[in-house]
C-alpha positions as CSV (number, residue, x, y, z in Angstrom):
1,X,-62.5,237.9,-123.1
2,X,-64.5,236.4,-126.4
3,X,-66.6,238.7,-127.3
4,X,-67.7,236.9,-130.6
5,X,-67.8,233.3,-128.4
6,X,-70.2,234.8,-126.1
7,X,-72.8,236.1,-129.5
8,X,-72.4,232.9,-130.7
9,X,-73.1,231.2,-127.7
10,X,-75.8,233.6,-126.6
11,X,-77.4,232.6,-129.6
12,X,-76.8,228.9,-129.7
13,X,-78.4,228.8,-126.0
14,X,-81.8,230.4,-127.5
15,X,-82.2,228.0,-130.0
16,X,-81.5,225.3,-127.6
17,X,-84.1,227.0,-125.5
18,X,-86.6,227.0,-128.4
19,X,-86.2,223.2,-128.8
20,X,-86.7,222.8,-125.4
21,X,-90.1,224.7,-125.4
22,X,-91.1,222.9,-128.6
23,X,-90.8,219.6,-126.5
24,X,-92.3,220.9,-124.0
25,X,-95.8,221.8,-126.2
26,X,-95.4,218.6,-127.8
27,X,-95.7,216.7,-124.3
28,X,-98.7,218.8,-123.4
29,X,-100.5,218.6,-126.5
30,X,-100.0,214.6,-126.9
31,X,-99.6,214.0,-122.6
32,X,-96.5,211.8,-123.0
33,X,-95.0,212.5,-119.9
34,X,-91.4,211.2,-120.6
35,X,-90.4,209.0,-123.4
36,X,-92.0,208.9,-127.1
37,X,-94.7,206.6,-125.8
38,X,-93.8,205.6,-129.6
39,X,-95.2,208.6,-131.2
40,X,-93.2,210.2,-134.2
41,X,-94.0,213.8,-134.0
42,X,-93.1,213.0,-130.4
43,X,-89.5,211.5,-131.1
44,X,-89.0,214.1,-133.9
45,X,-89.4,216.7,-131.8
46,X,-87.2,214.8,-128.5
47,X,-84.1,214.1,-131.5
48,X,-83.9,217.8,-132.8
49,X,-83.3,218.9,-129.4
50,X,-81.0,215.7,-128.0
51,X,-79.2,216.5,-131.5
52,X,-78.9,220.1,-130.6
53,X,-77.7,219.2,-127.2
54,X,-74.8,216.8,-128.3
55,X,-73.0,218.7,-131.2
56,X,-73.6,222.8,-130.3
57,X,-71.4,222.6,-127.3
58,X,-68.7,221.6,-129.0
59,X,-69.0,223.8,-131.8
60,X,-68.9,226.6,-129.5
61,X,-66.1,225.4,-127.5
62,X,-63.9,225.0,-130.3
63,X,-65.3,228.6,-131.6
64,X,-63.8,229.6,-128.2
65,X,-60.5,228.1,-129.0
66,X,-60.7,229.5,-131.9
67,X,-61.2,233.3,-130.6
68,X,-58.4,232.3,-127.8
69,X,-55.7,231.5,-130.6
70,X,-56.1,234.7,-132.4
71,X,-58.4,233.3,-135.2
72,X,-59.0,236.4,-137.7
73,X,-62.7,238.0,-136.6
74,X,-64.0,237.4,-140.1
75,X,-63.4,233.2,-139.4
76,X,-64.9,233.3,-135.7
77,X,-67.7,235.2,-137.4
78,X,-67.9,232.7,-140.0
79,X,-67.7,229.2,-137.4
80,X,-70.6,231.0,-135.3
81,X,-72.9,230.9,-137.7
82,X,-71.9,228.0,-139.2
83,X,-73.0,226.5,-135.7
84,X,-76.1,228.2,-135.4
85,X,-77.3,227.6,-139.0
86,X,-76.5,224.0,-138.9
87,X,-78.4,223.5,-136.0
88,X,-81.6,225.6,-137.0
89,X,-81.3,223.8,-140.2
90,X,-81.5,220.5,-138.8
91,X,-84.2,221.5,-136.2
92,X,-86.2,222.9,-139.1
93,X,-86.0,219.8,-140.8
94,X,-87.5,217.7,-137.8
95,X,-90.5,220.0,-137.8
96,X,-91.6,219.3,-141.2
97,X,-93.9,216.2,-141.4
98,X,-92.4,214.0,-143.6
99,X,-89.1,215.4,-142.1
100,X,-87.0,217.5,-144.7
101,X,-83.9,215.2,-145.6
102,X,-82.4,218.6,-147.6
103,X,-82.4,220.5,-144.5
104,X,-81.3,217.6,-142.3
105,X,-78.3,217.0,-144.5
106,X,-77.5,220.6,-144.7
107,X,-77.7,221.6,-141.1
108,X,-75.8,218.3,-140.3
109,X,-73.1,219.4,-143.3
110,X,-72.9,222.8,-141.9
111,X,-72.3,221.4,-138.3
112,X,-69.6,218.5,-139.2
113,X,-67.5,221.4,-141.7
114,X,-67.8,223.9,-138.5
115,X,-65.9,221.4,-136.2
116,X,-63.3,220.0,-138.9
117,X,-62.5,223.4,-139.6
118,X,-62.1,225.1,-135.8
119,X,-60.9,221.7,-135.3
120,X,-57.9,222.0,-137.9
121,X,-57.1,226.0,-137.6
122,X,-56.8,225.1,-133.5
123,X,-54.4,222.5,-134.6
124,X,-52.2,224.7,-136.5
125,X,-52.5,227.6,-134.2
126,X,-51.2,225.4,-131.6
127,X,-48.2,223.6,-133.3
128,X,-47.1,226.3,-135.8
């Protein structure tokens, strides 16, 4: 069982489904259809989802590792959120028009730190 890998994962797939919506009104409110039809909002909106969708499942599978390898509950605690702040933090910063750099930097920060470190206590874990 991973209790604290399901939260965390539970939680990442809500604000997955929130980006998805957010597309979704985007579409509707400009009628682009598929694409970006070259519109920024558009593409803002299409890379804080694609974004979401390429680094949160790997933060929460290594979380999972984590959990598996008898990581202490206060560090899986810790690399959840670090997964779901980084991504709502980067999300957030796509919404803003101009985009928010700041919140970019820090969601992606958040996110990178999150898999170097489940990355590096797996590793040890595993060969120690």
């Amino acid at each position: 069982m991973l209790p604290i890998t399901a939260i965390y994962g539970a939680l990442t797939a809500l604000v997955y489904l929130t980006l998805t919506i957010r597309v979704i009104g985007q579409r509707r409110t400009l009628k682009i259809s598929l694409g970006d039809k070259d519109n920024p909002a558009m593409r803002q909106h299409i890379r804080a989802h694609a974004n979401c969708a390429e680094y949160a499942p790997m933060g929460i599978i290594l979380l999972g590792l984590v959990e598996l390898n008898g990581g202490a509950t206060w560090l899986v605690h810790l690399l959840g959120l670090m997964v779901i702040l980084g991504r709502v933090a980067h999300a957030a910063a796509f919404w803003k028009h101009p985009m928010s750099f700041p919140l970019r930097q820090l969601g992606m920060l958040l996110t990178m730190v999150q898999l170097a470190l489940a990355s590096l206590v797996i590793l040890i874990s595993a060969l120690f």
